[in-house]
C-alpha positions as CSV (number, residue, x, y, z in Angstrom):
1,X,76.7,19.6,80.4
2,X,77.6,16.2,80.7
3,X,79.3,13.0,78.5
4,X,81.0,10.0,78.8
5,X,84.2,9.6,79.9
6,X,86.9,9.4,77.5
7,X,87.6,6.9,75.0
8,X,90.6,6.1,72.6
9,X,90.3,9.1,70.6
10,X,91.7,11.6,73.5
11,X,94.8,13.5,72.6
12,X,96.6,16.3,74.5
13,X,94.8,19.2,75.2
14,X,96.5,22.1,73.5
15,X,97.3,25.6,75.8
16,X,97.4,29.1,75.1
17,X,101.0,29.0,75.8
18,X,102.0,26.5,73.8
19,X,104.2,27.4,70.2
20,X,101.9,27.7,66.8
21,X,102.2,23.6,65.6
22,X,103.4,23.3,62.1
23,X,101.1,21.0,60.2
24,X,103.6,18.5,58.8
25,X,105.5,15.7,59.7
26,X,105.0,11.7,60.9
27,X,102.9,12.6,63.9
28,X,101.4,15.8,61.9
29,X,97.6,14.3,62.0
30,X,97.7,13.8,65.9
31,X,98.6,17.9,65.9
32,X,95.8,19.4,63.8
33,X,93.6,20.7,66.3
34,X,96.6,22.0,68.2
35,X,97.6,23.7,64.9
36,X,94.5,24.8,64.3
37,X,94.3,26.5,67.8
38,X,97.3,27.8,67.5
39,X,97.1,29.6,63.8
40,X,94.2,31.9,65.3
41,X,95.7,32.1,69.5
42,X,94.3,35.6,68.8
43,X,91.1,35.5,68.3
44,X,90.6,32.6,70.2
45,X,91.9,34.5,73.9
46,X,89.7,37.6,72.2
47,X,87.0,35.1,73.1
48,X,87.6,33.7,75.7
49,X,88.4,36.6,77.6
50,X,86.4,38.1,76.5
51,X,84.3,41.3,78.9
52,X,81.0,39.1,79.2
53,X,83.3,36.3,80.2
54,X,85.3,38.2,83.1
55,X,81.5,39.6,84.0
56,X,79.7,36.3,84.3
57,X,83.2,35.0,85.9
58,X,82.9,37.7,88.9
59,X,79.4,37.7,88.8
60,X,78.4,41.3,87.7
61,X,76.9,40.8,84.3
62,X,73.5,41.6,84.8
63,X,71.0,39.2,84.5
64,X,69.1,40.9,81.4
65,X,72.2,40.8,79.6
66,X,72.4,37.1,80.0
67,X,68.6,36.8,79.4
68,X,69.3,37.7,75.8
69,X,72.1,35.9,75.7
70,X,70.2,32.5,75.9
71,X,67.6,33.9,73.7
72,X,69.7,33.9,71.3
73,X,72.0,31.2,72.2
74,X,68.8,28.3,72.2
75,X,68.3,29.4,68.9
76,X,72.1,28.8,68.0
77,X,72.2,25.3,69.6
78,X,68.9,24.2,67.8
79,X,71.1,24.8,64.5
80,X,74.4,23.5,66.3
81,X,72.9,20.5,66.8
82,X,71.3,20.5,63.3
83,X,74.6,20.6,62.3
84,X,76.3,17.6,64.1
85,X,73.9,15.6,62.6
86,X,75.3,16.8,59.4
87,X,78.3,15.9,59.9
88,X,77.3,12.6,61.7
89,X,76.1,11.7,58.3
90,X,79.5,11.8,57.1
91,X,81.1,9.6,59.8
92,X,83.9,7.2,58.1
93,X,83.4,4.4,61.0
94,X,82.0,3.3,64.0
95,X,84.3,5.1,66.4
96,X,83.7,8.5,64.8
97,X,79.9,7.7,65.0
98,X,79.9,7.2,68.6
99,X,82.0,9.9,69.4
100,X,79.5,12.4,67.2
101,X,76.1,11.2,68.2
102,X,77.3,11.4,71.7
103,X,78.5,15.2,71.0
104,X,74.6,15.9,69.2
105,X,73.0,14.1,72.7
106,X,74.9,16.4,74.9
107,X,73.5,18.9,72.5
108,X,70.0,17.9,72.3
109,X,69.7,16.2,75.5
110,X,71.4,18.3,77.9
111,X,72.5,21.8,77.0
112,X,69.2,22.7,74.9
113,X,67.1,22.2,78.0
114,X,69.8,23.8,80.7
115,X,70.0,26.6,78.5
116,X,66.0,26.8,78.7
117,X,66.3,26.5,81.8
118,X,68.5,29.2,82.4
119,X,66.4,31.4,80.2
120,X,63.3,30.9,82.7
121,X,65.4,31.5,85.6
122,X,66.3,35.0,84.5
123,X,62.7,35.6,84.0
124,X,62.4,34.9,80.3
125,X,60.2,32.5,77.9
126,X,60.4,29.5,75.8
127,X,57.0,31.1,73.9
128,X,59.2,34.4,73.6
129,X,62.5,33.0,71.9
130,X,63.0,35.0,68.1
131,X,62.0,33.2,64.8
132,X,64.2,33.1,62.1
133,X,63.6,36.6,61.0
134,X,64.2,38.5,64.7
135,X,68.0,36.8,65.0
136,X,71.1,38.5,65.2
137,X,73.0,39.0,62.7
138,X,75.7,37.4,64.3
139,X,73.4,34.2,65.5
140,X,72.3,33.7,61.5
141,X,75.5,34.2,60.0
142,X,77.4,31.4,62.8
143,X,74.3,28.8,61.8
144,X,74.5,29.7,58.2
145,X,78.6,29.1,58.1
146,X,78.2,25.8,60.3
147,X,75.2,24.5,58.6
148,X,76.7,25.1,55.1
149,X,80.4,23.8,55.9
150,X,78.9,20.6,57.9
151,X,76.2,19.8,54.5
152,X,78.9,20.4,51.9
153,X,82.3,19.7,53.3
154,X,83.7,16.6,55.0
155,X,83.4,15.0,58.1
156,X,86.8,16.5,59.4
157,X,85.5,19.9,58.1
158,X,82.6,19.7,59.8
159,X,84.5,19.5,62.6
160,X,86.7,22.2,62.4
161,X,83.5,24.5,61.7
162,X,81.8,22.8,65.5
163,X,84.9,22.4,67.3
164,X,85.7,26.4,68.7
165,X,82.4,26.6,70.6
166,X,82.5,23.2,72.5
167,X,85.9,23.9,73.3
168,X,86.3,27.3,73.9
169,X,83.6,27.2,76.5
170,X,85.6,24.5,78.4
171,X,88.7,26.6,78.3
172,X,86.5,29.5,79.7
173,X,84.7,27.1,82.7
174,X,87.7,25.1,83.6
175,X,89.8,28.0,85.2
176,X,86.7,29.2,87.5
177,X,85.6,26.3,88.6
178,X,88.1,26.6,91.8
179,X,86.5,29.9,92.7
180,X,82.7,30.1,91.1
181,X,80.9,33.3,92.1
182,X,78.0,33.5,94.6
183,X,75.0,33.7,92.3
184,X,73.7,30.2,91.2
185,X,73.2,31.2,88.3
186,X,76.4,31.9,87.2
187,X,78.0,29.4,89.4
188,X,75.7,26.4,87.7
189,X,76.8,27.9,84.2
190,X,80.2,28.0,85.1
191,X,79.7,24.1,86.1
192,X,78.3,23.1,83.5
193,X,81.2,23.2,81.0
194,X,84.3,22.6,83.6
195,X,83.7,19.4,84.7
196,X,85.6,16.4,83.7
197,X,83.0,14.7,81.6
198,X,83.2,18.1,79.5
199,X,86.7,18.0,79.1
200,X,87.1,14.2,78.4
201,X,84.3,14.8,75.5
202,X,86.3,17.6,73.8
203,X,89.5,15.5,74.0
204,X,87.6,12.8,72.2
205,X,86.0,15.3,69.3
206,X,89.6,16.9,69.4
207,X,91.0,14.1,68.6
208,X,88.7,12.7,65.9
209,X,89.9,15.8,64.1
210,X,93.3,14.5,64.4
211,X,92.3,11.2,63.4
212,X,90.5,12.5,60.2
213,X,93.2,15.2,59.0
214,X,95.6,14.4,56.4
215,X,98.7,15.7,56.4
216,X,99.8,15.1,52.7
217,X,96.6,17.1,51.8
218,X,97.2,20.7,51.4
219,X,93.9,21.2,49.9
220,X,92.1,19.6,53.0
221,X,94.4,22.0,55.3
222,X,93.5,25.3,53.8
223,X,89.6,24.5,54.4
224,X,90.5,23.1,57.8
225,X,91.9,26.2,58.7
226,X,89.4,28.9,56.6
227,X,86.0,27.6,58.9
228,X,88.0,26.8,62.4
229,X,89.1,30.6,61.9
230,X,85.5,32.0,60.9
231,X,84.2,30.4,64.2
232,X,86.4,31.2,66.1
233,X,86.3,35.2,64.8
234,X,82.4,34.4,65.7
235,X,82.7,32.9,69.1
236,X,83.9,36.7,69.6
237,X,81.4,38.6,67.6
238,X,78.3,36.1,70.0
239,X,80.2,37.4,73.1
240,X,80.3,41.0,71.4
241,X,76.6,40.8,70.5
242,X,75.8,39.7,74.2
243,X,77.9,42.8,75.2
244,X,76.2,45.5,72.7
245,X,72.7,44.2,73.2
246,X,73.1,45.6,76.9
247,X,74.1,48.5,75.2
248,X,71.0,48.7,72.8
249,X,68.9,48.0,75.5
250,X,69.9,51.1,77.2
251,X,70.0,53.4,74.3
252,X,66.1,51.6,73.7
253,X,64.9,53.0,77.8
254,X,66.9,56.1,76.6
255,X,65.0,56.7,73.7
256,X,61.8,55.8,75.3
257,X,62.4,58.8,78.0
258,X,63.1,60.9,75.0
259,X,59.7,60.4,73.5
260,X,57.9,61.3,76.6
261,X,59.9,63.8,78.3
262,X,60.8,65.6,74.2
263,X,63.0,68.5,75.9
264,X,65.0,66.0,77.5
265,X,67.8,66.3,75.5
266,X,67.9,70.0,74.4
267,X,69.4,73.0,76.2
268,X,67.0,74.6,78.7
269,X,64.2,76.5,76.7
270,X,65.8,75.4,73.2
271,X,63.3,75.6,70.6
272,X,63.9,73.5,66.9
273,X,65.2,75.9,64.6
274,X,64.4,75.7,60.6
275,X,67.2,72.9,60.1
276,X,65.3,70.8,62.4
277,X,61.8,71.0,61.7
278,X,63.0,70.5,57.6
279,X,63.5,67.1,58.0
């Protein structure tokens, strides 16, 4: 992914190490994000260390895993972009619009077709991809919880619901960029969210968050802080679905041998007994 490089709106990046930021004070507004990080440092390196991570890091997750991974992922973005615009909508100046409708380009423009890409690489389909009713659980309820927070709530809400994914996978790219593994596809993955133009874009959405918060509003915090934490606890669950889907997949061929071969599973000779044939 690519953006433009940064503008007035970039504000330290916060770290894993840093100290959970208390939300108040003269300076408070230019801490939110930071705050917001901070409050849920848990879940967020549950993420983004999360197994799938370390896998595609060293090259070992295997490339049907990922293949359903961008199945449902292109979905995702098609409603993460959807989104944006939402909260584009809701843009209190010109700054904040160019910052957004450069975020919902990237979007639209450059990681929807990567990702498509990505998906025919590992031998899958555009023609294929689930409707409505065939995604996860997990892909519904994130679009459901962004798409609802970024229509009803505020600009600055909108962008506590959007901000854990764009900047989560940065903090995941950035560190493996000095070491990418040998498959390409990985390795272009890995590239395409720890570049410089990555990391200059989330300082600027960062710090339009900052911008936008109020300290002297309580009210605001406490939503601020309720849908930053349900994405984040849901940049975990995508990462867990990628994880168990490998694992459905096998119990799926598993099931299949079952079927043919029926003794498969039963003790040598083992014939069903009343209890089984009853149900």
């Amino acid at each position: 992914m690519t953006s433009s490089a940064s503008g007035p709106l970039r504000s330290p990046r916060p770290s894993a190490s840093r100290p959970a930021a208390r939300w108040t004070g003269a300076s408070a507004a230019q801490a939110a994000s930071v705050a917001l990080r901070s409050s849920g440092r848990d879940a967020w390196a549950a993420a983004v260390n999360h197994p799938v991570v370390r896998a595609i890091a060293a090259g070992t997750l295997p490339h049907e895993t990922f293949r359903g991974y961008f199945e449902q992922n292109i979905r995702y973005l098609e409603d993460y972009a959807r989104a944006i615009a939402l909260a584009t909508a809701k843009a209190p100046d010109a700054a904040a619009l160019d910052v957004l409708s450069r975020f919902l380009r990237q979007i639209v423009a450059t990681e929807i077709p990567a990702n498509l890409a990505f998906l025919h690489r590992l031998g899958g389909s555009a023609e294929r991809l689930p409707g409505l009713a065939e995604l996860h659980p997990v892909t519904y309820g994130y679009t459901r919880h962004l798409l609802h927070v970024c229509e009803a709530g505020s600009c600055a809400e909108g962008l506590a619901a959007l901000l854990p994914c764009q900047w989560s996978y940065g903090e995941i790219a950035q560190p493996l960029m000095a070491a990418v593994p040998a498959d390409p596809v990985y390795a272009d993955w890995i590239r395409m969210f720890g570049n410089a133009e990555y990391d200059a874009l989330v300082a600027e959405t960062t710090g339009l968050l900052d911008r936008l918060a109020d300290p002297a509003d309580a009210g605001q915090w406490s939503r601020l802080s309720a849908v930053f934490s349900i994405s984040i606890r849901y940049e975990g669950e995508f990462w867990d679905m990628t994880s168990r889907a490998d694992e459905s997949a096998d119990m799926t061929a598993r099931a299949d041998e079952t079927a043919r071969f029926p003794g498969l599973d039963s003790p040598a000779g083992a014939q069903p007994g009343p209890d089984d044939t009853a149900l």
